[in-house]
N, C-alpha and C positions, 0 to 999 in steps of 0.2 A: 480401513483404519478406524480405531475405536475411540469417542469422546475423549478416552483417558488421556490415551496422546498429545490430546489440544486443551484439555485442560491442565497435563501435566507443564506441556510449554507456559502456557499462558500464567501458571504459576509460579513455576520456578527460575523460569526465563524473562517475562517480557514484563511479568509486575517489577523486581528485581531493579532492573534494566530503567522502568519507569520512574521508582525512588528514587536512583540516581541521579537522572534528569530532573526532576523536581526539586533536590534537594541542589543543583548547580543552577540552576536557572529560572528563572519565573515561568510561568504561563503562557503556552501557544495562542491564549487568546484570552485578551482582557474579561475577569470573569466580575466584575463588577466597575460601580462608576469612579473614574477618579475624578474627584474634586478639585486638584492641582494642572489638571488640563485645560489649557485655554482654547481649547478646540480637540474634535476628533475626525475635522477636516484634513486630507492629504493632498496636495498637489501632485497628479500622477505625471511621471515622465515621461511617460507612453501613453498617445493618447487614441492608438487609433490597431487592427489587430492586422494581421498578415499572418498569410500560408500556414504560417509556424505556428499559431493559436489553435489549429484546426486540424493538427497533425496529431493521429492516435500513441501516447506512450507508450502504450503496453508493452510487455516484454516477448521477446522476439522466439523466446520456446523453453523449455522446462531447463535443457541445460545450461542456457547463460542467464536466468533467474535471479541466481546468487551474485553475480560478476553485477548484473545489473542494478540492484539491490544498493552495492557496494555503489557503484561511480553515482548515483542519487544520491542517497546519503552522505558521501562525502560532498558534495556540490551542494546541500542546504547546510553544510557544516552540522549534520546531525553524527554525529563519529560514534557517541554512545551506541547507538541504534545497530550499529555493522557489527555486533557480537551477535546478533541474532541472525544475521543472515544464512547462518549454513542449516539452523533447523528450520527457517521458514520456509528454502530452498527443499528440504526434505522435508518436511510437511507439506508446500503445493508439491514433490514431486508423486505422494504417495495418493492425494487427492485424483488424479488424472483418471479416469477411466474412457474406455476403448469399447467403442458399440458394437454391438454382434449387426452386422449386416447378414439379411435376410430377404428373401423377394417380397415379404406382404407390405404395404404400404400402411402407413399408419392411417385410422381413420380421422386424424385431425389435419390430413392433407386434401386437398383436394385436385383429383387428377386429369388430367383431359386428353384424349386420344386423337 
């Protein structure tokens, strides 16, 4: 897969995508101080982690990528965001490569008989 590809997305697809967002909603994270803030303290409602903090998200294989993509971004209410799912899904799927297995061992192993 050739830069063109990811620069092609990245420009025609996900800046796009990003205007829009910008232009419906403010900023994922306060980019300067507000003055009208009487605090930038939070009382958290949880205050303590369990199992479920320490559990890997990652997505479970190349083919439900996209599907996964989807039920995230719906559940942060990010909905803009899922027009891009079917080429980020075919972008990592074209990413993946398959290692030639071989008997010589890499010298960055160390082996023991």
């Amino acid at each position: 897969m050739g830069n063109e590809r990811i620069e092609d997305f990245f420009k025609h697809e996900l800046l796009p995508v990003s205007r829009k967002v910008k232009e419906i909603r403010k900023a994922y994270f306060a980019n300067d101080f507000d003055e009208t803030a009487p605090s930038y303290f939070v009382n958290r409602m949880k205050i303590s982690m369990n199992k479920d903090d320490f559990e890997n998200g990652a997505v479970s294989g190349p083919n439900n990528f996209e599907k996964q993509l989807e039920s995230l971004w719906m559940s942060q209410s990010q909905y803009e965001l899922i027009t891009l799912k079917a080429s980020l899904a075919d972008l990592a799927k074209s990413l993946i490569v398959t290692e030639e297995l071989d008997e010589d061992v890499s010298p960055f192993i160390y082996v023991m008989f």
